[in-house]
C-alpha positions as CSV (number, residue, x, y, z in Angstrom):
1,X,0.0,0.0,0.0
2,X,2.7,2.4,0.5
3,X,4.6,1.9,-2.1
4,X,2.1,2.3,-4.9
5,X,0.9,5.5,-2.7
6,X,4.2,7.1,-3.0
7,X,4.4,6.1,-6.9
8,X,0.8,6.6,-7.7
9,X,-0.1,9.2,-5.4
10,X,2.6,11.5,-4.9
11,X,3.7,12.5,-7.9
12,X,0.4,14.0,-8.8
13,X,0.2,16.1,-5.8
14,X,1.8,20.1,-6.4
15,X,0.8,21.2,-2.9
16,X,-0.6,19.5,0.2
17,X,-3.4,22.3,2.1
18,X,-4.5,20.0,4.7
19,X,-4.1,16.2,6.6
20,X,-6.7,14.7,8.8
21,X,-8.7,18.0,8.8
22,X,-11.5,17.6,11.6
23,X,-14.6,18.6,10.0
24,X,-18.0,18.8,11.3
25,X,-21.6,19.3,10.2
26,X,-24.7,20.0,12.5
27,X,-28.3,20.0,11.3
28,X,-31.5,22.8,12.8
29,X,-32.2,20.1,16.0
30,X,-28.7,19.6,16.9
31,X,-27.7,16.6,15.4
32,X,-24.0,16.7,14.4
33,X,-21.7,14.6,11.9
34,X,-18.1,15.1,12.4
35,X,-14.9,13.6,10.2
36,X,-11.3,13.8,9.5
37,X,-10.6,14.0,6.0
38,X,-7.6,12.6,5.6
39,X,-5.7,15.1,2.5
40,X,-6.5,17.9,0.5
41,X,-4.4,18.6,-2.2
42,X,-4.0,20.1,-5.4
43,X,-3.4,17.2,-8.3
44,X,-2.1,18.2,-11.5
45,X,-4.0,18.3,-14.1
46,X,-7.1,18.2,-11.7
47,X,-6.6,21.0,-9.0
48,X,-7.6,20.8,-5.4
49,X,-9.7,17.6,-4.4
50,X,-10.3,16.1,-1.4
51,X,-9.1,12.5,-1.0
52,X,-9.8,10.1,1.2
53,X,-7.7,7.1,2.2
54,X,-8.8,4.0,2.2
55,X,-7.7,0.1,2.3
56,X,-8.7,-2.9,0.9
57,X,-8.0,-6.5,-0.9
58,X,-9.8,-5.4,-4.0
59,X,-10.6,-2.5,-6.4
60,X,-13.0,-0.1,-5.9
61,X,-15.7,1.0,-8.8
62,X,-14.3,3.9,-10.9
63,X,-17.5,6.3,-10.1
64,X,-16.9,5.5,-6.4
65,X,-15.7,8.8,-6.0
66,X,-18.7,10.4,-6.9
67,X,-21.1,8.0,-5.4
68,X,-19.6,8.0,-2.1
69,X,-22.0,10.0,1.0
70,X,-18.7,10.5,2.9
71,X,-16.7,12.4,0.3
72,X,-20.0,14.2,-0.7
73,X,-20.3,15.0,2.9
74,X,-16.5,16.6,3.2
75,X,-16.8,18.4,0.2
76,X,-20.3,20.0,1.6
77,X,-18.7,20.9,4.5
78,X,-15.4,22.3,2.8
79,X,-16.7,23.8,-0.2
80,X,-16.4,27.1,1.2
81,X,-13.1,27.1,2.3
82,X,-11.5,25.1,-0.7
83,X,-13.9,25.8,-3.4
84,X,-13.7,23.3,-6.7
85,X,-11.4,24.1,-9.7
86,X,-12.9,25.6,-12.5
């Protein structure tokens, strides 16, 4: 895992704004959500995205990114502060 993080990962990355960022989230009746999000970054070629770490034994889908609540979640919360590339 580490090694194909440091050849797949960080050679894309031109400059690291956060690691394990706590975020949080809380709703009109007091119900809050809170998170780390583990790096954002900006990618070449892709500018700043917020990634999230994860392990496992076998490939995730390709449009997990975009169908994932917890990423939607972190870039709800963070939109503000590091608003998307156009």
């Amino acid at each position: 895992m580490i090694k194909a993080y440091k050849e797949k990962i960080l050679p894309k990355l031109e400059k690291v704004h956060s690691i394990q960022e706590y975020v949080s989230i809380e709703n009109e009746i007091g119900d809050k959500i809170i998170g780390y999000v583990d790096l954002v970054a900006d990618v070449k070629g892709v500018g700043t995205v917020i990634l999230d770490i994860k392990t496992s034994s076998i490939e995730y889908e390709k449009d997990s990114v975009i169908t994932s609540p917890q990423l939607s979640l972190y870039t709800h919360i963070l939109e503000e502060k590091y608003p998307p590339s156009k």
